[in-house]
Backbone bond lengths (Angstrom), bond angles and torsions (degrees), N, CA, C in turn:
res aa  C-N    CA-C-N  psi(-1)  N-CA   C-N-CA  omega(-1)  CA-C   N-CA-C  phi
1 X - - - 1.459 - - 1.524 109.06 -
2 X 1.387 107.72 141.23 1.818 114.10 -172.13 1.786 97.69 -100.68
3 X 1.898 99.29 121.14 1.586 108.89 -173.00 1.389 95.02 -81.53
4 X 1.109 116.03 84.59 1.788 125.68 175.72 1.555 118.69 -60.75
5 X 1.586 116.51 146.03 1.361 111.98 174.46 1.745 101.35 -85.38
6 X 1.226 100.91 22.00 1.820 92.02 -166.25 1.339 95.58 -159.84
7 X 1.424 121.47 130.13 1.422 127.43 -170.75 1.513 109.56 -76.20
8 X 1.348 110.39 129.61 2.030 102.65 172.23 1.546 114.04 -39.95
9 X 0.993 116.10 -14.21 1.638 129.36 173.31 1.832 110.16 -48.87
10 X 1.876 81.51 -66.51 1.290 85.09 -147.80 2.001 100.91 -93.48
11 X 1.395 98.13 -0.34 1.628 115.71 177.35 1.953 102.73 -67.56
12 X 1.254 110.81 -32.01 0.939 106.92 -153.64 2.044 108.05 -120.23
13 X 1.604 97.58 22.44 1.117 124.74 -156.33 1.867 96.49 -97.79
14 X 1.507 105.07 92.77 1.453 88.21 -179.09 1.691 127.18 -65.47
15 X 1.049 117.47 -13.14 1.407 112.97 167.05 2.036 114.93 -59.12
16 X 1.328 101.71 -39.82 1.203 94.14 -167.64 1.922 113.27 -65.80
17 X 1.404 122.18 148.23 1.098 127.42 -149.36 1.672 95.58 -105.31
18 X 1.432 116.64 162.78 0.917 120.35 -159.55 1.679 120.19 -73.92
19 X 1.581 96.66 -14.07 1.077 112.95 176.41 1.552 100.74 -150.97
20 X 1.873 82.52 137.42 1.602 88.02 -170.86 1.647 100.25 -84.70
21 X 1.653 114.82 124.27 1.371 112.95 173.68 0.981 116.82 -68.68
22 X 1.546 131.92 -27.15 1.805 119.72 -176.30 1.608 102.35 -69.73
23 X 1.123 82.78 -55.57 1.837 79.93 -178.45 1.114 139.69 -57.74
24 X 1.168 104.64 -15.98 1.887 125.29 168.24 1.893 91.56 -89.32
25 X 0.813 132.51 -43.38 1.320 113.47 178.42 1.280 107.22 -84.15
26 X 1.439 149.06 10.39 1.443 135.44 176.52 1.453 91.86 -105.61
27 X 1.376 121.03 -36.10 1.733 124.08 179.87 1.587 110.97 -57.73
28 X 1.433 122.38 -25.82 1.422 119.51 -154.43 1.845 81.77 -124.46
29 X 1.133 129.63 34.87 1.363 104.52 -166.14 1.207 144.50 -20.34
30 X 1.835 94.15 85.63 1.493 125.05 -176.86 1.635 112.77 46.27
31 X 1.419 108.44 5.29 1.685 108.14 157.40 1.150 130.25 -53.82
32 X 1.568 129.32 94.40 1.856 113.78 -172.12 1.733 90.85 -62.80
33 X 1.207 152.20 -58.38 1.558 151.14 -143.54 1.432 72.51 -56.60
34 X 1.376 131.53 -101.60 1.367 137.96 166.22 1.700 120.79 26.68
35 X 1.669 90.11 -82.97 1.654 85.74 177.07 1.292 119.11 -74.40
36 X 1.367 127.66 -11.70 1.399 135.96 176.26 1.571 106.38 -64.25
37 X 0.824 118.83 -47.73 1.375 132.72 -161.97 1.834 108.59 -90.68
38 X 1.342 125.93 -30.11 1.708 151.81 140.24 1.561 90.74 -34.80
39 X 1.424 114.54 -78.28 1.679 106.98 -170.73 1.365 135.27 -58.79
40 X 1.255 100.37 -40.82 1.422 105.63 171.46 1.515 115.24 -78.48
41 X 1.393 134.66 -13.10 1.088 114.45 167.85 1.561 105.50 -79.96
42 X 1.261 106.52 -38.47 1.827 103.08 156.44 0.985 125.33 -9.31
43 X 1.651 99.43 -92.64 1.214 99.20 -178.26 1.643 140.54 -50.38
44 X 1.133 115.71 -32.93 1.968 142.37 167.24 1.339 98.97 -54.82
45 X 1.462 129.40 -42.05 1.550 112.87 -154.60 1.717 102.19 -97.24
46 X 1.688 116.31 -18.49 1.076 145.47 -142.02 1.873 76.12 -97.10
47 X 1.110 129.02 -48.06 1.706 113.40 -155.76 1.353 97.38 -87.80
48 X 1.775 114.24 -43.34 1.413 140.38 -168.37 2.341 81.06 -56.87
49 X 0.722 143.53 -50.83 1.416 138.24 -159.92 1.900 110.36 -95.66
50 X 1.180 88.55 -19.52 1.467 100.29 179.10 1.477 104.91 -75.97
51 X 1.301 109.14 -47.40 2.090 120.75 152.49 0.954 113.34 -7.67
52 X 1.720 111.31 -79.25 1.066 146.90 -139.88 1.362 92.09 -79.19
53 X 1.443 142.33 -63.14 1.055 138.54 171.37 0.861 131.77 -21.88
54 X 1.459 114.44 -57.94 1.665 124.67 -178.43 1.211 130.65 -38.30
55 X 1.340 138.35 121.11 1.209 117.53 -150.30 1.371 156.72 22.16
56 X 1.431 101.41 17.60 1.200 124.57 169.08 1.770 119.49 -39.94
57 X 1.402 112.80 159.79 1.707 104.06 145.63 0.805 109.71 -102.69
58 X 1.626 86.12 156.30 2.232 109.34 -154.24 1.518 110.00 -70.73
59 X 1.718 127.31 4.17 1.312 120.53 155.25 1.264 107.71 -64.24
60 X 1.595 119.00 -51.65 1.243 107.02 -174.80 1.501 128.06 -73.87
61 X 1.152 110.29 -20.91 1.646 127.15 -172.69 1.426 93.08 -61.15
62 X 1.249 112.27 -46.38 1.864 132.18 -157.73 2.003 92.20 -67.83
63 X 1.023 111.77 -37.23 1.573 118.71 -167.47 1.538 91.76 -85.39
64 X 0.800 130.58 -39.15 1.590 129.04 -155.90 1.614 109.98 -87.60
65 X 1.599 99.47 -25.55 1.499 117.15 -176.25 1.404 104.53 -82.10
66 X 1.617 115.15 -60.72 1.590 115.75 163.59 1.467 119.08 -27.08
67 X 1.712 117.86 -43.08 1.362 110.73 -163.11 1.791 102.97 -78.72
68 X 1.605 102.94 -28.32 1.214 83.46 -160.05 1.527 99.76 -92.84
69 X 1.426 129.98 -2.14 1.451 115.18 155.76 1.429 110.20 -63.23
70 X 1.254 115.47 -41.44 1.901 89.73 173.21 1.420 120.07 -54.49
71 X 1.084 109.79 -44.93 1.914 130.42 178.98 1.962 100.78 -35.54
72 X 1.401 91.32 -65.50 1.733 111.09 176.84 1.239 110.94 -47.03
73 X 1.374 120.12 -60.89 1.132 127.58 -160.05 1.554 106.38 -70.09
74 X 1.309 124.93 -35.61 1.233 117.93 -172.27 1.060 123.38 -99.73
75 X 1.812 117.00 22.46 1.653 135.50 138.36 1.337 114.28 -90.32
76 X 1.282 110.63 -23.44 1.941 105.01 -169.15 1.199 95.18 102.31
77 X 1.342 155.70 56.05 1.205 156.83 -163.29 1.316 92.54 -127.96
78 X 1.620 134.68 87.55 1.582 97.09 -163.37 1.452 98.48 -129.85
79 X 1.460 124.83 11.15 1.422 117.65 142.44 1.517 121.07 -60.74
80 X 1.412 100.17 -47.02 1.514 109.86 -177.06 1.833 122.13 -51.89
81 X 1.903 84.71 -38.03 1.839 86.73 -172.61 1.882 108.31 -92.34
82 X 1.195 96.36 -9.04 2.069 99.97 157.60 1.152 95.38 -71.04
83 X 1.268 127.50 -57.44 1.675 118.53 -156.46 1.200 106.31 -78.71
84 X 1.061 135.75 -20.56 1.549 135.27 143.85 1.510 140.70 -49.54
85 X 1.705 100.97 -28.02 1.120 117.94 173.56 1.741 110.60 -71.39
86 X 1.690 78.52 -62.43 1.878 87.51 168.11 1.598 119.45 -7.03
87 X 1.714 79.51 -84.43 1.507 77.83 -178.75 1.982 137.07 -77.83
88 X 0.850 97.55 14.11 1.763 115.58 -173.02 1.588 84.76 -91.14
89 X 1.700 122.70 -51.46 1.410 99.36 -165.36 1.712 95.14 -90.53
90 X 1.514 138.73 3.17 1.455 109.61 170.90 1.420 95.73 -96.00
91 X 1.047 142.47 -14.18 1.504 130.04 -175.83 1.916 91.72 -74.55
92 X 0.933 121.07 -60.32 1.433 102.65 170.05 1.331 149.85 -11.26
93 X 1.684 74.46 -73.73 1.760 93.41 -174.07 1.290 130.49 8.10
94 X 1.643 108.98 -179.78 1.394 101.80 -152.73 1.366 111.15 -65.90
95 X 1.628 110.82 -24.34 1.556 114.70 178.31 1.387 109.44 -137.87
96 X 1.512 115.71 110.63 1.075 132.54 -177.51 1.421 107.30 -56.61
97 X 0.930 126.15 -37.48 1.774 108.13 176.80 1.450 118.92 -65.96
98 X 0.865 92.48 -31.02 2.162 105.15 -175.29 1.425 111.87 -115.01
99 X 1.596 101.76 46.88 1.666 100.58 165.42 1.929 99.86 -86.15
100 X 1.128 109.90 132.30 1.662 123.26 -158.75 1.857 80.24 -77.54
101 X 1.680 98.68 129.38 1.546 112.60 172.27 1.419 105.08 -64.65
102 X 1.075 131.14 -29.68 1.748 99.11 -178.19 1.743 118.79 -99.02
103 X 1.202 87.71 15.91 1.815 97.93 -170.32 2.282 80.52 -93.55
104 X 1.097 102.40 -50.41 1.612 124.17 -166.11 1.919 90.68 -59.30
105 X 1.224 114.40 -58.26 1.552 112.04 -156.09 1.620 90.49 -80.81
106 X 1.351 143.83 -10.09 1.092 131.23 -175.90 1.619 108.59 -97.77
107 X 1.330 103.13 -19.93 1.651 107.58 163.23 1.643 113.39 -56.72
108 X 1.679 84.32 -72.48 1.733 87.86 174.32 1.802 111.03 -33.07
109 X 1.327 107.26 -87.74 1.638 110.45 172.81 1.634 113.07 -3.67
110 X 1.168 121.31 -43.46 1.637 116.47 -147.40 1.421 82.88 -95.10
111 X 1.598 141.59 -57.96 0.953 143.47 137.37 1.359 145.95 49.58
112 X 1.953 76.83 -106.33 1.445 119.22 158.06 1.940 102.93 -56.81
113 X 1.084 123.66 -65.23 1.639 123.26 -170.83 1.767 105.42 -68.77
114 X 1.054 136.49 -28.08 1.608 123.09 148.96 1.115 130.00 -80.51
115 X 1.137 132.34 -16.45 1.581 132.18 143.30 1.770 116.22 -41.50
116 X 1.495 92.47 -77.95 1.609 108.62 166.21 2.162 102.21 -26.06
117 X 1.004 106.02 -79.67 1.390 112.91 -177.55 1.611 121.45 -54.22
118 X 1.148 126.06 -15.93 1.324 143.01 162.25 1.572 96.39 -76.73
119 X 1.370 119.96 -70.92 1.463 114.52 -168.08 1.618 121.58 -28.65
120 X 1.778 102.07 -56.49 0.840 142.79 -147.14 1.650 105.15 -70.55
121 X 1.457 109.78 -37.06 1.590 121.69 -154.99 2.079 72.36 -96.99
122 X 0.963 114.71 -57.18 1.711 105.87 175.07 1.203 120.06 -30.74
123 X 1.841 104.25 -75.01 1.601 99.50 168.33 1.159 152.03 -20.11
124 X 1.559 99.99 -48.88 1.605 123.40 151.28 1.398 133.98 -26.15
125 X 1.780 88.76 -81.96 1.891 104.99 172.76 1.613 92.04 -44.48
126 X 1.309 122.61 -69.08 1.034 125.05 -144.82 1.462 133.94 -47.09
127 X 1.610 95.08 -34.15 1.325 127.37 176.34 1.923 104.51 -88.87
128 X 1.280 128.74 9.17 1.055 128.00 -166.35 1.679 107.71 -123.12
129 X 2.068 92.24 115.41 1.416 96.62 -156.33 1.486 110.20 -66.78
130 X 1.248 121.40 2.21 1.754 121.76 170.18 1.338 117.46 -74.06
131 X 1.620 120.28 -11.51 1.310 124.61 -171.08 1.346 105.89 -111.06
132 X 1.699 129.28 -5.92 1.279 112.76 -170.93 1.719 95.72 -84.44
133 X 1.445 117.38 173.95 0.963 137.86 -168.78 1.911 113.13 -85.88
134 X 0.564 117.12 123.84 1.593 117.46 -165.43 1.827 92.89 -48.95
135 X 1.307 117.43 -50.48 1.801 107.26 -177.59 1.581 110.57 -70.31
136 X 0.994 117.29 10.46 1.696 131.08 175.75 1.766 93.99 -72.97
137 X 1.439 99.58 -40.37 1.647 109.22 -147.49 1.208 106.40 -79.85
C-alpha cells in the first residue's frame, strides 16, 4: 500500500485542481516573485527528470520519481506527486530486477500525463500578462 500525502479520495476527486492554490500560496508566502520563480524552476527540473526516466532502470526511475514528488508536492500538485509516488514505490519493489515492464511503463505513463498537465496549467499562468510581476515589466 502507497502512504500517500493525498487520500485516493481526494486524488481522484475531480473538483480538486491541479494545483492546490492555498498551498502554493502558503509555500511561497503569498510572494508572486516567489511563486514565479517556484514554477519555473518546476517546470525545468520537471522535463530535465522526466528525461531521465525514460527508460531508465527502476533504481533510477525510483530516485527521479521521489524527487519529483517532492517537486509536486511543494506546489500542491498532488495528482502529480501520487503519480509520482506510484511509480517510486513500483520501480522499487520487492525485487528490483523483476519489476514486471508493463506494471513499470504504466507508472511512468500516469506520471508522464500529470506532469504534462501540471506543466501545462503553469505554462499558462506563466505566460499570462496578469501574473507577471510589475518589476518583470
Amino acid at each position: 500500500m502507497i502512504a500517500s500525502y493525498v487520500s485516493d479520495a481526494d486524488y481522484r476527486d475531480d473538483t480538486l485542481s491541479v494545483i492546490d492554490e492555498q498551498h502554493l500560496w502558503r509555500m511561497t508566502l503569498g510572494d508572486r516573485r516567489l511563486e514565479r520563480e517556484v514554477l519555473q524552476i518546476f517546470v525545468r527540473q520537471t522535463a530535465i527528470l522526466l528525461e531521465r526516466i525514460a527508460g531508465a532502470e527502476p533504481a533510477l526511475a525510483a530516485a527521479a520519481a521521489h524527487t519529483l514528488k517532492g517537486s509536486a508536492c511543494g506546489i500542491g500538485a498532488w495528482r502529480m506527486a501520487h503519480a509520482a509516488e506510484r511509480l517510486e514505490v513500483v520501480a522499487r519493489g520487492p525485487d528490483p530486477d523483476g519489476v514486471p515492464a508493463v506494471e513499470l511503463s504504466d507508472a511512468v505513463q500516469e506520471l508522464t500525463a500529470a506532469a504534462l498537465e501540471v506543466s501545462a496549467v503553469v505554462g499558462t499562468r506563466l505566460r499570462n500578462p496578469a501574473y507577471v510581476v510589475a518589476s518583470e515589466l
